[in-house]
N, C-alpha and C positions, 0 to 999 in steps of 0.2 A: 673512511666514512662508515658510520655505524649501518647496520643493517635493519631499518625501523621495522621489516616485515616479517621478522625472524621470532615474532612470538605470536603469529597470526597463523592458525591450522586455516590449509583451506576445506571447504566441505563439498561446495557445487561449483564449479567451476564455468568459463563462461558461453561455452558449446550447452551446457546442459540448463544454463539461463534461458538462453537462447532457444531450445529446445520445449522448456518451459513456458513461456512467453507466448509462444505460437500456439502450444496446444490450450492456454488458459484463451488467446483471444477469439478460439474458435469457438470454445464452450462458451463465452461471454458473448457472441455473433448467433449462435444457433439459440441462445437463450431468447434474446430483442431480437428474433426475425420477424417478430409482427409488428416490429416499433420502430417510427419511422425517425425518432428522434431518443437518444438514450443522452444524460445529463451524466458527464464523468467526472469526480470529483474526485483529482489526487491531492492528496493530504502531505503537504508540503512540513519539513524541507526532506523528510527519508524516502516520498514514493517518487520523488524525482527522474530516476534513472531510470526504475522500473515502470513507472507511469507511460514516459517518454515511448518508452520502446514498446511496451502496450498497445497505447494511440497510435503509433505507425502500422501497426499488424492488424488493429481493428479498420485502420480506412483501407488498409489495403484488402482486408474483406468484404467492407460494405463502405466507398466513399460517402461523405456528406453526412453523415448520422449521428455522430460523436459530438457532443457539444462539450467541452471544457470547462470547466470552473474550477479553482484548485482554491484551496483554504488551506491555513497556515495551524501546526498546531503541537507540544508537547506533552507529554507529561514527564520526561525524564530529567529537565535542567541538568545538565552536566554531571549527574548524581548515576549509579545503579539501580536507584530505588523507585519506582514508578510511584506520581503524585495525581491528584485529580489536573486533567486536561487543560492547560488552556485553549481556546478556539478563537483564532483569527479569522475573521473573514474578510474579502474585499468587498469596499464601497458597495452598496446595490446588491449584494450577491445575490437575493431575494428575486428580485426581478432578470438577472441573469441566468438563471434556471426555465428551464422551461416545465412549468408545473404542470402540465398535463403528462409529462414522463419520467419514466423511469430515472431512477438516480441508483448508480455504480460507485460505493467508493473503495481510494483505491488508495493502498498504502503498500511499505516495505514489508511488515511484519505485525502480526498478532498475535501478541505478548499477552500483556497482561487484560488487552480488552476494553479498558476504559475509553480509550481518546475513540476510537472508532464506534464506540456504545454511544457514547457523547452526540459523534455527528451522527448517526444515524439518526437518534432521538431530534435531530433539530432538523433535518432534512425530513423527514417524516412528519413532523410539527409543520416545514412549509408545504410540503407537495399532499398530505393525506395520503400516502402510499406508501407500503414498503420499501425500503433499497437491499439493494447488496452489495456484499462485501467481497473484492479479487486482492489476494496478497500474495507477493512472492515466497513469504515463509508466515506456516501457522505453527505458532510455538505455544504450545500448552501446557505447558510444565507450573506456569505461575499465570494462568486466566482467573480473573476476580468477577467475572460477570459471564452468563449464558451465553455464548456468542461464540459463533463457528461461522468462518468464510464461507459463501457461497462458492467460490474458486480459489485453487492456491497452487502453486508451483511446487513446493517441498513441502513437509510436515516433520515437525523435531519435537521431541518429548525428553531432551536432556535441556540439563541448566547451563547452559553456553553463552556468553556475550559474543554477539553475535557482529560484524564488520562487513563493510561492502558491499556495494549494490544500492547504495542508499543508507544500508544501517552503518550506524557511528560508535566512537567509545571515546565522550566526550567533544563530539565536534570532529572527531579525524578519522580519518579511513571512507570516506562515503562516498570515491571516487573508483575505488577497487573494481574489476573489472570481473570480480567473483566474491562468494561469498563465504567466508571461512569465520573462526571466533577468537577469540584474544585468551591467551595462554594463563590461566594464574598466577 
């Protein structure tokens, strides 16, 4: 049987995820210590994993606070090439929200900046407030718009395709229990 991970460098491994995760949901907890309701909004399908394990580390800081609302959303189609955004949202999202607070969103990586520029601008359009941004990796090597996470786990400044934890290359790999990049 062929070896599919034999061209996957790994980078962070899943102690140092883990590691990660905990120190962002603290700084995201001490930030909404005066809010009694914080709107999180992971950006489906790459902040998944990350999101997941987020949510559990913020209720285990402050139960009852975290309201969820996850929206669906691209810009890579199966391509390398980042495109404008689609944005899914579910039914009612609008009213799903709770507009008197804050709104968190929360993806795998911030790449090139669009799709997360996107929702901010329409989350901001519903609630009239700022949001912010927690991502597991901010990668600025190819950012197309102003925008820097409020929180982030790693930060990379090389041109990597990036696998696991949520990020993909083409649909595969987004189950990987760390995150490493695909070999040219």
């Amino acid at each position: 049987m062929k070896d599919v991970l034999s061209p996957i460098t790994e980078l962070w491994g899943e102690q140092d995820i883990d590691k990660a995760i905990k120190r962002i949901a603290r700084e995201v907890d001490d930030t909404y210590s005066q809010n009694t309701v914080v709107n999180l909004i992971p950006v489906l399908t790459g902040a998944l994993l990350f999101s997941a394990k987020l949510i559990i580390e913020l209720e285990i800081l402050s139960p009852g606070k975290w309201k969820v609302i996850p929206i669906m959303s691209s810009s890579y189609f199966n391509t390398y090439e980042s495109a404008e955004p689609d944005i899914i949202m579910v039914r009612d999202f609008e009213k799903r929200l709770d507009i008197e607070s804050p709104c968190l969103v929360i993806d795998d990586i911030l790449d090139s900046g669009l799709t997360i520029y996107r929702i901010k601008e329409l989350l901001e359009g519903l609630t009239g407030q700022n949001s912010s941004v927690a991502v597991l990796v901010d990668k600025t090597i190819h950012r197309k718009v102003s925008l820097s996470p409020d929180f982030y786990g790693f930060g990379l400044d090389d041109d990597l395709w990036l696998v696991g934890y949520g990020m993909d290359d083409k649909g595969l790999f987004r189950g990987l229990n760390f995150v490493g990049y695909v070999q040219g």
